[in-house]
C-alpha positions in Angstrom: 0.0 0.0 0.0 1.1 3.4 -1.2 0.2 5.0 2.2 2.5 2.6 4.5 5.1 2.9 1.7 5.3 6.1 2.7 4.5 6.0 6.4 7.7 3.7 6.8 9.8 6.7 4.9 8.1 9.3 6.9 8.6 7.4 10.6 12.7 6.9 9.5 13.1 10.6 8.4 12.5 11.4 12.0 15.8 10.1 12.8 17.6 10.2 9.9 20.1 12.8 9.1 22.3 14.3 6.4 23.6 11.3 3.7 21.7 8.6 5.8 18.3 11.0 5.0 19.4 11.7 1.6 19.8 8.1 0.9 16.1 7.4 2.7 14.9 10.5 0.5 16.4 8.8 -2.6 14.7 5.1 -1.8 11.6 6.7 -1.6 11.9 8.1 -4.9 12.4 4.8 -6.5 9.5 3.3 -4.3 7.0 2.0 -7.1 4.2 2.5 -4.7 4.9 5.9 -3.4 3.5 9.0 -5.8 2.8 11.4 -2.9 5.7 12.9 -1.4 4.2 15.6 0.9 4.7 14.2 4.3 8.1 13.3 3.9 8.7 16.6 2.2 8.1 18.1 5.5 10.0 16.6 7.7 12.4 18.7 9.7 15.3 16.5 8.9 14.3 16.6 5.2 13.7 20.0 5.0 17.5 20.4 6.7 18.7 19.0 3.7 21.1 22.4 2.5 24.6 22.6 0.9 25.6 19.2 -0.7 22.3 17.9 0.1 20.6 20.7 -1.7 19.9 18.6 -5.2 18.2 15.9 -3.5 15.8 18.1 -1.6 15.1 20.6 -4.9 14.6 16.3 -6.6 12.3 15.6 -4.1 10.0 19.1 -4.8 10.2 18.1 -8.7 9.1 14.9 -7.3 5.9 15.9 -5.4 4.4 18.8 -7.8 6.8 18.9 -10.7 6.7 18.1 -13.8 9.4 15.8 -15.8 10.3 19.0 -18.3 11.2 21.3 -14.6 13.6 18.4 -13.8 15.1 18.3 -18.0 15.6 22.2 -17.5 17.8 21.2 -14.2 19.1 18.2 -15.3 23.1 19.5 -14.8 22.2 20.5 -11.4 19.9 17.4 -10.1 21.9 15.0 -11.6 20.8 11.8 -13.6 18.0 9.9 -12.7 17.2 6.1 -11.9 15.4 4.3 -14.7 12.5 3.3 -11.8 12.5 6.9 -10.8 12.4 8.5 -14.5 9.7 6.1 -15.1 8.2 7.5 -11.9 8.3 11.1 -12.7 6.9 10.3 -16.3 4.0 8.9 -14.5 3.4 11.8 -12.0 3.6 14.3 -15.3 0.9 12.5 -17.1 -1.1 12.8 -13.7 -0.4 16.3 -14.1 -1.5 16.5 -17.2 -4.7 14.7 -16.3 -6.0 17.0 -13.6 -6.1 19.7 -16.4 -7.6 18.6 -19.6 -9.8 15.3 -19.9 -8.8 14.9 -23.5 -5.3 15.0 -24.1 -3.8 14.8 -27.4 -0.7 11.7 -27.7 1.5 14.2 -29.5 1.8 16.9 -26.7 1.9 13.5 -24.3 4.8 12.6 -26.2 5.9 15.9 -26.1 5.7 16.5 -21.8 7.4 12.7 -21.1 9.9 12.8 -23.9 8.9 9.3 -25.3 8.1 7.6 -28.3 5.0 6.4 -29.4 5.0 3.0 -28.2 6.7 4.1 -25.0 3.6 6.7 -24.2 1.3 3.7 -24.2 3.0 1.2 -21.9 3.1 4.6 -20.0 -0.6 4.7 -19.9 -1.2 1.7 -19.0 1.1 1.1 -16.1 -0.2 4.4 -14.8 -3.6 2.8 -14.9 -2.3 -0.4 -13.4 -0.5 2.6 -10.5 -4.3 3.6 -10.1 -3.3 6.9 -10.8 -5.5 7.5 -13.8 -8.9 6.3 -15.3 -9.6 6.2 -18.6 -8.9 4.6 -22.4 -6.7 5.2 -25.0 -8.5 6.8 -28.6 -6.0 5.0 -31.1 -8.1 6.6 -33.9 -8.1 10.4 -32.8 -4.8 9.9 -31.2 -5.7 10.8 -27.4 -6.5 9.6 -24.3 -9.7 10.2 -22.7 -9.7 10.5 -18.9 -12.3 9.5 -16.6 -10.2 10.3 -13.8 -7.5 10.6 -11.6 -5.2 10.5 -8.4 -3.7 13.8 -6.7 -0.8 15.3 -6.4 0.7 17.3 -3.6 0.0 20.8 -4.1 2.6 23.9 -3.8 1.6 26.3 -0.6 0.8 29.3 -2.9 -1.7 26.6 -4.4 -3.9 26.7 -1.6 -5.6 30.3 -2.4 -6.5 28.7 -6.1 -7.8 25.8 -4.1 -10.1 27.4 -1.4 -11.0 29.6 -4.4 -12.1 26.5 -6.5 -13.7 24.7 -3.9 -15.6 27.8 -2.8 -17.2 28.1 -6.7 -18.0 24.7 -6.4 -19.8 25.0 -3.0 -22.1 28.2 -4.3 -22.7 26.1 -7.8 -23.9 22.7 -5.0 -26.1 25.1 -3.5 -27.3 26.7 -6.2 -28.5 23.0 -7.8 -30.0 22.0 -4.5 -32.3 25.1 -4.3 -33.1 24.4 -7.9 -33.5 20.7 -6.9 -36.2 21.1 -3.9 -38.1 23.6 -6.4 -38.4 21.0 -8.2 -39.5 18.8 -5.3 -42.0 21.4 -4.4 -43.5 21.8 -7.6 -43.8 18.3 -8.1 -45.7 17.9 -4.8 -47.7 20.7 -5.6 -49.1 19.5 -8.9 -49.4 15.8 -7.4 -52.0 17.3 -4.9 -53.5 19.1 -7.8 -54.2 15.8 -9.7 -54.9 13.9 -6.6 -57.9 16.5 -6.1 -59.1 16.6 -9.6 -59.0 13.0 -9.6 -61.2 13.0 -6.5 -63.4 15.2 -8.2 -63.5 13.1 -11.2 -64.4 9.9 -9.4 -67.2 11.6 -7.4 -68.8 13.1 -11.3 -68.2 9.4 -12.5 -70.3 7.8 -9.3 -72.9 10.5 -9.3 -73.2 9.4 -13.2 -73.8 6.6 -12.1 -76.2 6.3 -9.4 -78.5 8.5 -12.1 -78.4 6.1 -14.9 -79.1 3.4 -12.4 -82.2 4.9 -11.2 -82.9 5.5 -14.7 -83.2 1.9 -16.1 -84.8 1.5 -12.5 -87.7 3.7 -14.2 -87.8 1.9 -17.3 -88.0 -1.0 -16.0 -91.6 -0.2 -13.9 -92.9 1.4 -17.0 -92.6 -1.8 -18.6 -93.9 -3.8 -15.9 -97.3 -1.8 -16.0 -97.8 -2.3 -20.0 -97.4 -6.3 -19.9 -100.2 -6.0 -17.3 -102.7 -3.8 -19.2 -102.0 -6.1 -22.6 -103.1 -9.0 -20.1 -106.0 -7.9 -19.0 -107.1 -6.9 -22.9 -107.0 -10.2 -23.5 -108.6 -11.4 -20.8 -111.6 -9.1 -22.2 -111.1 -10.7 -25.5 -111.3 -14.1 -24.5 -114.9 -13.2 -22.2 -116.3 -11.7 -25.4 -115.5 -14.9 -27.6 -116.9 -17.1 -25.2 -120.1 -15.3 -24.8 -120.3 -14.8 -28.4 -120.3 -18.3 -29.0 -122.9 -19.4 -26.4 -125.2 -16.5 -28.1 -125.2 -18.5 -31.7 -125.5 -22.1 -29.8 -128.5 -20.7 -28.4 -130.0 -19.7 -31.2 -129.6 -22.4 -33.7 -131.3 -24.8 -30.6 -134.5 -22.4 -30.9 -134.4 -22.8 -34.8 
């Protein structure tokens, strides 16, 4: 782990002094799981680090929130670098890079880490195995899209830029959260709206109803009262037959 990589650093600068914490400086350079260098940065005994010391504690600021151009530009005065910790500082520039811009072109990649083509992807990828970055490589537009990454320690004349930043994005939270419960209140506005129109709605629909029930209710009486009048017609009709009949059979026995 990256953070008791760096713990174990931090604990022996405490007692270290002058070559022996140079040489502990050094190591943690050329750690492959140390990318943060802050703490041990400032350590008394570190910081101590003056005359022929000097190189190794200006390394160790390049190290932290440098880039690997600052260190070319000093190269005669640093010295020459490890192969692990070059590799390192390549690593750290990319991260660099990738806190600024989330599409960043291979050319000006290639450009920053002074490497080939070839060498800029097994770059990438080991810094995504490091954790330090998210993202995928565009082999047709020539980029690399990041999704995200790590930090890096950040210089003390930083901090204004970074209260400043964090303050913008504080007003912009609050500003989406008022707009959010508007929202919330608008929707639970118009719900209680529809809830009473549906009310409404449903009591028209039952009165609607109730009157078409009584309705056929009606019909169905009238009905009743017309089956009982075509009864008793007939009835009548049946009595007038019947008397008719015994009328002629009385007649043709008198004949």
């Amino acid at each position: 782990m990256e953070t008791d990589a760096l713990s174990q650093f931090v604990i022996l600068a405490q007692t270290a002094q002058g070559r022996a914490c140079e040489a502990l400086v050094r190591q943690a350079l050329e750690h492959s799981s140390v990318f943060v260098f802050g703490e041990l940065l400032e350590c008394p005994n570190v910081q101590a680090l003056q005359g022929e010391f000097s190189a190794t504690l200006d390394l160790l600021r390049i190290f932290a929130y440098g880039t690997f151009s600052d260190y070319k530009a000093r190269q005669k005065d640093l010295g020459d670098l490890t192969v692990a910790q070059t590799r390192k500082l390549q690593m750290l520039t990319l991260l660099s890079m990738a806190t600024k811009e989330k599409v960043i072109n291979f050319a000006a990649l290639e450009a920053a880490l002074d490497v080939s083509a070839r060498a800029l992807e097994d770059l990438i990828i080991e810094a995504v195995y490091q954790n330090l970055i998210t993202g995928k490589m565009d082999q047709e537009n020539s980029c690399l899209i990041v999704e995200s990454c790590a930090c890096r320690d950040c210089k003390a004349e930083d901090i204004d830029y970074i209260i400043e930043t964090l303050s913008a994005w504080q007003q912009t939270a609050q500003e989406m959260i008022q707009s959010l419960d508007a929202a919330v209140m608008f929707a639970a506005n118009n719900y209680e709206k529809q809830k009473v129109a549906q009310e409404e709605l449903e009591k028209e629909v039952k009165s609607i109803r109730e009157a078409l029930k009584e309705g056929d209710s009606t019909k169905s009486g009238a009905g009743g009262c017309t089956r009982m009048q075509t009864d008793e017609v007939d009835e009548e009709s049946k009595r007038a037959k019947s008397t008719r009949g015994r009328w002629v059979g009385a007649q043709s026995a008198l004949r």
